[in-house]
C-alpha positions, 0 to 999 in steps of 0.5 A, a space after each residue: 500500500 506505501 509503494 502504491 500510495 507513492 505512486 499516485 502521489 508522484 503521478 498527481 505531482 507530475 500531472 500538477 507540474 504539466 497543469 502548470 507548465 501548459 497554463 504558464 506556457 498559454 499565458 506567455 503565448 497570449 502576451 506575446 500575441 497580444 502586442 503583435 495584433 495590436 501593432 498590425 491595427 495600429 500600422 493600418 490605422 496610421 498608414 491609411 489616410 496617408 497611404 499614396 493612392 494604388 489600384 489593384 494590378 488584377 481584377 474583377 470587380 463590379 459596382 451598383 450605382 445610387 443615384 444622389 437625390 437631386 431637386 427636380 430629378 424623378 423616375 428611376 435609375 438602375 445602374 452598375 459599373 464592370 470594372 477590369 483592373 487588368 487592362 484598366 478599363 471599365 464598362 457602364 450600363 444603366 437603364 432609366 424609366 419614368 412614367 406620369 399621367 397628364 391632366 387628359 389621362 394620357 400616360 406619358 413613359 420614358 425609357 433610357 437605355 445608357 451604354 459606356 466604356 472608358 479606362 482607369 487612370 492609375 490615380 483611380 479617375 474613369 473616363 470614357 464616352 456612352 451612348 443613350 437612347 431614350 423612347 418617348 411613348 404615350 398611350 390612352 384607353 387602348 390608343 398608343 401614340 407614335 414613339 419618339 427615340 431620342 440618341 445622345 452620346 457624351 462623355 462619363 467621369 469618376 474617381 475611386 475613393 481612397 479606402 477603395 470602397 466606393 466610385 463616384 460617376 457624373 455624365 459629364 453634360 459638357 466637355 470641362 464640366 464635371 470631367 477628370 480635369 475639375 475632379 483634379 482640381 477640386 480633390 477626390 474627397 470634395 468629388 464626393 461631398 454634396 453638389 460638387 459634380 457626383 451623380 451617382 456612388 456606385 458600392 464596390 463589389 468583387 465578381 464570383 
């Protein structure tokens, strides 16, 4: 019984010292990793306000574009953007539709459909022209009246935001006004604020 009895003794003492050295060796590993995670949160949180602006080298990824709210502006846009970082390039579709019934019950629509292409700066400016077609069509009762199609072509301007989350887009309207040259100007940050130019902020997403 003393012999047995001392090796379950020597058996708990051992089994306490592993307890200890194990619980010990946890602690030293949790401190020791603590500094390091912090460090890292530290250096991103320094580094990205002042961090020169790069894009990508490779890439697909697409946008889904909002329209900013505008005095006057009524119907309805849906619009994305594809953006290769491969050959920095991007292409724009969109489509716009309005509807309203005049004072004789006549239903006056509007469909616009938007096509653009253009390339990516490095600095993260997006330039390029489209095209537009829009039909005008109204009906009554029955009766469809002849539809108007309307073409218009012009040029379409953005910039990439820093945190590289968000592009800012304008339709430009005419050559000087909203394009890459007075988003130069006026800053990346002030293109984004409340009517400086930007008419939809498209929301970036990475294709499957």
């Amino acid at each position: 019984m003393g012999t047995a009895g001392g090796l379950m003794a020597m058996v708990l003492l051992v089994g306490l010292y592993m307890w200890l050295y194990q619980t010990r060796t946890r602690s030293t590993q949790a401190q020791a990793a603590r500094p390091t995670e912090m460090s890292a949160e530290v250096a991103a949180k320094d580094s990205s306000p002042t961090a020169p602006f790069e894009l990508p080298a490779d890439g697909l990824w697409t946008a889904e574009c909002r329209q900013r709210p505008c005095a006057g502006c009524t119907g309805q846009w849906t619009w994305a953007l594809a953006i290769n970082l491969g050959t920095k390039s991007f292409e724009s579709h969109a489509v716009y539709d309005l509807s309203s019934v005049d004072s004789g019950g006549w239903l006056h629509t509007t469909h616009l459909v938007h096509e653009g292409a253009g390339e990516i700066a490095a600095e993260g400016m997006l330039h390029g022209p489209f095209h537009e077609t829009t039909t005008l069509s109204s009906s009554k009762g029955g009766v469809v009246g002849e539809a108007q199609v309307i073409e218009y072509d012009n040029n379409l301007y953005g910039v990439f935001s820093a945190d590289l989350r968000s592009i800012c887009i304008s339709r430009g309207e005419d050559p000087g006004n909203y394009d890459v040259d007075y988003i130069r100007r006026i800053g990346r940050e002030a293109f984004f604020g409340p009517d400086m130019g930007c008419e939809a902020e498209c929301t970036i997403g990475m294709s499957p």
